[in-house]
C-alpha positions as CSV (number, residue, x, y, z in Angstrom):
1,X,0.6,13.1,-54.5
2,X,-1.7,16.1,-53.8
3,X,-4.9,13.8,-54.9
4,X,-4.0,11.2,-52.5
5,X,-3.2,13.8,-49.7
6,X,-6.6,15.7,-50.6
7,X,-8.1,12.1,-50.6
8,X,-6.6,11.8,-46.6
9,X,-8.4,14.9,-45.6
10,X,-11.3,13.8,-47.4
11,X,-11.3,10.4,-45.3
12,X,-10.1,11.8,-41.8
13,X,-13.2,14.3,-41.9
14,X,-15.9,13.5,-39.0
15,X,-18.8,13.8,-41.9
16,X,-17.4,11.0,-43.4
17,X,-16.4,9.0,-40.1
18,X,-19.8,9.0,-39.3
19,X,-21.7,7.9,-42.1
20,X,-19.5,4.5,-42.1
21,X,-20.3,3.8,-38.8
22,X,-24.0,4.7,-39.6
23,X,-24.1,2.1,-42.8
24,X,-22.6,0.1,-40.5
25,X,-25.4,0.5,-38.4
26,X,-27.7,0.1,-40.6
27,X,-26.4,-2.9,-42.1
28,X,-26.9,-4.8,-38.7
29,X,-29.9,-2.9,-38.2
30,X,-31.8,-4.1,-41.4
31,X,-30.3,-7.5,-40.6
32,X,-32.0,-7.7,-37.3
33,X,-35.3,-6.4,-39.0
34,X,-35.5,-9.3,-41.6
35,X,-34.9,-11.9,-39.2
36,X,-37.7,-10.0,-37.2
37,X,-40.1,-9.9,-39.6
38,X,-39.0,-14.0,-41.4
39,X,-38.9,-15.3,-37.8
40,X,-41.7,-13.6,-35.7
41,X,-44.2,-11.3,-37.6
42,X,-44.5,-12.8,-40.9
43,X,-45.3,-15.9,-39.1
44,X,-47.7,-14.7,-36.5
45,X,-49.3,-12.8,-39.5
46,X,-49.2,-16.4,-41.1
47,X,-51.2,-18.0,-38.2
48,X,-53.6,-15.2,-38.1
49,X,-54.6,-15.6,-41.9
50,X,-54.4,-19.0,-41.4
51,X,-50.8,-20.8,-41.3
52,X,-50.5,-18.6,-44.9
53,X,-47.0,-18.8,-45.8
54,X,-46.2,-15.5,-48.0
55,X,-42.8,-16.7,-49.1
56,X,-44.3,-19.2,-51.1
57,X,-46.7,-16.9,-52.9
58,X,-46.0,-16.4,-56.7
59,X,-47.0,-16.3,-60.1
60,X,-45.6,-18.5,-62.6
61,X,-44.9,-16.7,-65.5
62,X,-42.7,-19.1,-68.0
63,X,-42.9,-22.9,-68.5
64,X,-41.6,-25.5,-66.5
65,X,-39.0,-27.7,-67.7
66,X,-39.8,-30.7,-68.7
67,X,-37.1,-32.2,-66.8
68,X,-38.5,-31.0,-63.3
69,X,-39.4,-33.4,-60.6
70,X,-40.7,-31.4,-57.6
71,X,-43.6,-29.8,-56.2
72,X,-45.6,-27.5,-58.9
73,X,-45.9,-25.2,-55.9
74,X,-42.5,-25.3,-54.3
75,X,-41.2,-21.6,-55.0
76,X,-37.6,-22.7,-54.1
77,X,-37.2,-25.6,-56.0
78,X,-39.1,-24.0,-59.7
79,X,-37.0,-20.9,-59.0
80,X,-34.3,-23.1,-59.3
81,X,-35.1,-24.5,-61.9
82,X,-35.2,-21.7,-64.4
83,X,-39.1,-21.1,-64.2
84,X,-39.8,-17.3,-64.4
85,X,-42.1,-15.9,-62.0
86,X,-43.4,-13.6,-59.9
87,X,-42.4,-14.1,-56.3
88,X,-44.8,-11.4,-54.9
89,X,-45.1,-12.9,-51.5
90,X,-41.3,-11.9,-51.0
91,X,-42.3,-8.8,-52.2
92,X,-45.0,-8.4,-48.9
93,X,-42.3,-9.5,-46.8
94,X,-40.0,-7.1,-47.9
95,X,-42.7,-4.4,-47.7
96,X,-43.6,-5.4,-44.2
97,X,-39.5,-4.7,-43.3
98,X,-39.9,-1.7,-45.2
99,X,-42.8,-0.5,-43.1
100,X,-40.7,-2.0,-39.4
101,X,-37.6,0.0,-40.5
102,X,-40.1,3.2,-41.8
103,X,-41.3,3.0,-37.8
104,X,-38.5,2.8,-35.7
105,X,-36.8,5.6,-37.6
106,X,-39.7,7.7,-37.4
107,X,-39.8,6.5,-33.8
108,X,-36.1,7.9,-33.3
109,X,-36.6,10.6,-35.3
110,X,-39.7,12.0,-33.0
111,X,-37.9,11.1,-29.8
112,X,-34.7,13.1,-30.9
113,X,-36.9,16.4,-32.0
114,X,-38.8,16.3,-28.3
115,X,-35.6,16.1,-26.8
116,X,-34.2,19.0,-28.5
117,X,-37.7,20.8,-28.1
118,X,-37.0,20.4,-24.3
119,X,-33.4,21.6,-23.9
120,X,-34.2,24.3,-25.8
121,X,-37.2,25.6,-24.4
122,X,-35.2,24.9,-20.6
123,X,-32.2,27.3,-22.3
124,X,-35.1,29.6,-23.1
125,X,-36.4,29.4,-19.8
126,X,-32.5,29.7,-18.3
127,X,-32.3,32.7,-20.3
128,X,-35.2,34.1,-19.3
129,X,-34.5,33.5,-15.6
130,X,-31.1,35.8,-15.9
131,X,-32.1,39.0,-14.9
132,X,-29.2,41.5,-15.8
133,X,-28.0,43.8,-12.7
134,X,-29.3,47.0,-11.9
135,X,-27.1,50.3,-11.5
136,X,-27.4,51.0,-8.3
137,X,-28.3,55.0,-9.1
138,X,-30.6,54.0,-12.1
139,X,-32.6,52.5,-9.1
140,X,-32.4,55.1,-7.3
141,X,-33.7,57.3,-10.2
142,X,-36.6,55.1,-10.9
143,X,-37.8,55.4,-6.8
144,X,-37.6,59.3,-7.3
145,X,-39.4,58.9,-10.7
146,X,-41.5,56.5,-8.9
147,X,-42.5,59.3,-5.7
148,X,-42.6,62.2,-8.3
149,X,-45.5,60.3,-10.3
150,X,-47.6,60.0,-6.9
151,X,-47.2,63.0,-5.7
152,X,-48.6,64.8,-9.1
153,X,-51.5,62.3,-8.6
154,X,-52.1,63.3,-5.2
């Protein structure tokens, strides 16, 4: 029983609370970024180069069956049917959601450290700005001081 009750504390800590909500997160997050990248910049890149589809890019490595029907250059298909190969157009799509993902964090990242610059150059400032309150007779010592350091000049 103490494992399972240490196990409970373990669990019910915030530190752990929070990084399941952030794979969470980032679960949907990286979801969003590979339909991104397969849906609109992959295919923009695509058009730019040339209606280049990188999906399709590969390398055959292995033989291909001699029962295959289908298109010598159909990744899909000759990946399902056994053929080994490269598939290093995947591999540019993947880096170019590696690079999206690498962007937005660094994005968020940059955006949190200038907010925290700011509040804590304005708690500077606040801090600054409280003057502490003066003794009433160490004033008036410092006006006597004050007369008595003119008068010697005089």
């Amino acid at each position: 029983m103490p494992l399972i009750d240490e196990f409970k504390k373990f669990i019910a800590r915030g530190n752990v609370l929070d990084l399941a909500v952030g794979v969470m997160i980032g679960a949907a997050f990286g979801k969003i970024v590979t339909s991104l990248t397969e849906n609109v910049i992959m295919p923009v890149i695509g058009w730019l180069f040339g209606d280049i589809d990188f999906s399709t890019y590969f390398v055959r490595l292995g033989a291909i069956p001699a029962t295959y029907k289908g298109s010598l250059t159909d990744y899909a298909s000759l990946k399902a049917a056994g053929v080994a190969m490269i598939g290093y157009g995947e591999f540019i799509t993947q880096v170019v959601n590696f690079l999206i993902v690498a962007l937005v964090l660094f994005l968020l990242v940059r955006s949190i450290n200038k907010m925290i610059e700011k509040v804590q150059r304005q708690q500077k400032e606040a801090d600054a700005a409280v003057v502490a309150p003066v003794d009433p007779q160490l004033a008036t010592l410092k006006e006597i001081l004050e007369e008595m350091r003119r008068t010697k000049a005089v």
